[in-house]
C-alpha positions, 0 to 999 in steps of 0.5 A: 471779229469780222461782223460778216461771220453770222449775219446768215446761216450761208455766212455762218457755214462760209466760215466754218469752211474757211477755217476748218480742213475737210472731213474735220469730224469734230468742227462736223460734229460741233456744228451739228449740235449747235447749228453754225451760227451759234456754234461760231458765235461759241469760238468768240471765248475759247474757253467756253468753246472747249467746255461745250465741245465736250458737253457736246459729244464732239470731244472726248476730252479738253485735250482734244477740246483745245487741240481742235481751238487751236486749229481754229482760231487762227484762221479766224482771227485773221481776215481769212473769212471776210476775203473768202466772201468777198472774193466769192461774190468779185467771181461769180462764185455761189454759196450752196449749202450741202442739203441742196446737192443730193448724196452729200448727205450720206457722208455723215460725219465728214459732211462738207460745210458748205460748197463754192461753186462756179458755173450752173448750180443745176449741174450738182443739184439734180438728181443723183441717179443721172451722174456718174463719176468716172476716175483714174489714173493721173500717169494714164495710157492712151488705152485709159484716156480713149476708153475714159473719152468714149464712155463719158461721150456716150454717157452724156448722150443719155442725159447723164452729167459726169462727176470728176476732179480735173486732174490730169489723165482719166479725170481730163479724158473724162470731162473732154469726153463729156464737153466733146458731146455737148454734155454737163461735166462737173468737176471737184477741185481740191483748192479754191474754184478760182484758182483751177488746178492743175494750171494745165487745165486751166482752159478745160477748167473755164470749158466746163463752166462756159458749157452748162457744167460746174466747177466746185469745192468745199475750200473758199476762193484762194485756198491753195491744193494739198494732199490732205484736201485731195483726198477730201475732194474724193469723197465728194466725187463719190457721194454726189455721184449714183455710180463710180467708175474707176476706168484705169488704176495702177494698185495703189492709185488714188483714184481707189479711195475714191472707188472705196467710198463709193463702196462705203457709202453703198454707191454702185461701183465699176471698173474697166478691165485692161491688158492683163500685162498692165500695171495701170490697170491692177487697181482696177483688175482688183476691184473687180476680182475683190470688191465686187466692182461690175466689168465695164466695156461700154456705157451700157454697162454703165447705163445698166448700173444706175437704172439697177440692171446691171449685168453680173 
C-alpha cells in the first residue's frame, strides 16, 4: 500500500476520495466514526474492515459489509491515490477539506471527502450568503441563455460569486455573464479539474480560473465524467450556494435535482418564468406553481432572495 495514504488527514481524505463515488453514505458514514486516517488504515485487512463497518453502524449487515470492500480496494490497490496526488501538486490543484467551503456541511451523509480545486480557494471559502447558483437547461433557447447572461452580469456587480457546472446552455450563459462583468464564477465539474468538461468549454473553463474564480470537484485529477457523478456534482451546486436559480428547465431537466436539493436542504429557491408555449421552461413553470420557487425577472429578485426580502 502506497505510504502516501496516511501520512496527514488531507492525504487521508484524498484517498478516500480517489476510491469512492460521490455520496457513498456507507464510506461517509465509516469515515465519520473513524476519522480518515484510522478508517483507511482499517482497509489494509479487509476482514476486520467488514467487522468494524458493522459495529459501526455504517452497515446493516456483512453483506453490505463486503459489497462495499469490494467496491473499495481495487482502486486502492492500484496506484489510483499516489497519481491522484501527484497530478495535484504537477497542476496547481489544491486540496481543501469540506469544513472550509460553507454549506457543504448541511449535506450530511452525502458529504463530500474532500474537494480539488483550481483557481482561488477564496471563491468557495467566503460567505454563503454572497453565491448564488444559477442552473438549467443543457438544450437552452436563446430566451434562456440571454436571461441567464443578464442576471448573472448584474448579480456580480453586487458582489455576488455565481456557482454553476460549466456545462453547455444556462450554466455556460451563466459564468459568461458573470466573467463579462469582471466578476467571480465558480464552476463544479463532474470529473477531474484538470480535464475541463465539456471539451467545448475548455477555454471558458481556464477563463474562470484566470479571472479570480474557481474550478472544483469532489473527483481526483483524471477522473473521467459519468452520469452518476453529475448528479453528484448537483448536490454540491446547491449546498455551496444561498440561493438556486433554475432560469430555464424543460420537465424533466436535470437541472430540478439540483433545484430539489436546494429545497431539501432549506436554500432559498428560484425560477424564471418563460412563454407559457414553451417546453424549456415547464420545469420552471412547475417549481414555481408547486414548490414554492420565487418568480424571478430581474436580479433584484435575486438580491431580495438571499438578503431574506423576498418578493412573494
Amino acid at each position: 500500500m502506497s505510504t502516501l495514504l496516511t501520512d496527514t488527514d488531507t492525504e487521508s481524505r484524498a484517498a478516500w476520495s480517489a476510491i469512492t463515488e460521490p455520496a457513498d453514505t456507507v464510506a461517509v458514514a465509516f469515515t465519520a466514526a473513524l476519522g480518515h486516517s484510522a478508517a483507511l488504515t482499517e482497509l489494509e485487512n479487509p476482514k476486520a474492515a467488514i467487522q468494524s463497518l458493522i459495529e459501526v453502524g455504517a452497515v446493516a449487515d456483512h453483506t453490505e459489509a463486503s459489497a462495499a470492500i469490494r467496491r473499495w480496494l481495487p482502486r486502492l490497490q492500484s496506484s489510483a491515490v499516489d497519481h491522484a496526488l501527484t497530478d495535484a501538486a504537477r497542476g496547481g490543484i489544491q486540496l481543501i477539506a469540506p469544513s472550509q467551503i460553507p454549506g457543504l456541511s448541511d449535506l450530511g451523509a452525502q458529504a463530500p471527502h474532500l474537494i480539488w480545486l483550481r483557481g482561488d480557494a477564496d471563491a468557495l471559502t467566503g460567505p454563503i450568503s454572497s453565491s448564488v447558483a444559477m442552473v438549467g437547461a443543457r438544450a437552452s433557447t436563446s430566451y434562456g441563455d440571454t436571461v441567464a447572461h443578464n442576471l448573472s452580469e448584474h448579480l456580480v456587480n453586487s458582489g455576488v460569486t455565481i456557482i454553476s457546472g460549466a456545462a453547455y446552455g444556462i450554466d455556460g450563459a451563466s459564468h459568461r455573464g458573470a466573467l463579462s462583468a469582471g466578476g467571480v464564477t465558480v464552476a463544479w465539474l463532474a470529473g477531474g479539474t484538470d480535464r475541463p468538461y465539456p471539451a467545448g468549454h475548455r477555454d471558458l473553463i481556464e477563463h474562470i480560473v484566470e479571472r479570480g474564480g474557481a474550478v472544483a470537484s469532489e473527483v481526483p485529477p483524471g477522473a473521467t465524467p459519468t452520469r452518476w457523478r453529475f448528479l453528484g456534482r448537483n448536490r454540491l451546486i446547491a449546498a455551496s450556494s444561498a440561493a438556486t436559480i433554475v432560469v430555464e428547465a424543460g420537465y424533466r431537466s436535470g437541472a430540478l435535482t439540483t433545484a430539489t436539493t436546494a429545497a431539501t436542504l432549506g436554500r432559498t429557491l428560484g425560477a424564471v418564468p418563460g412563454p407559457v408555449t414553451s417546453a424549456s421552461s415547464t420545469g420552471c413553470h412547475h417549481l414555481i406553481r408547486e414548490h414554492g420557487a420565487s418568480l424571478i425577472t430581474e436580479a433584484s429578485d435575486i438580491l431580495a432572495l438571499i438578503s431574506g426580502e423576498a418578493r412573494r
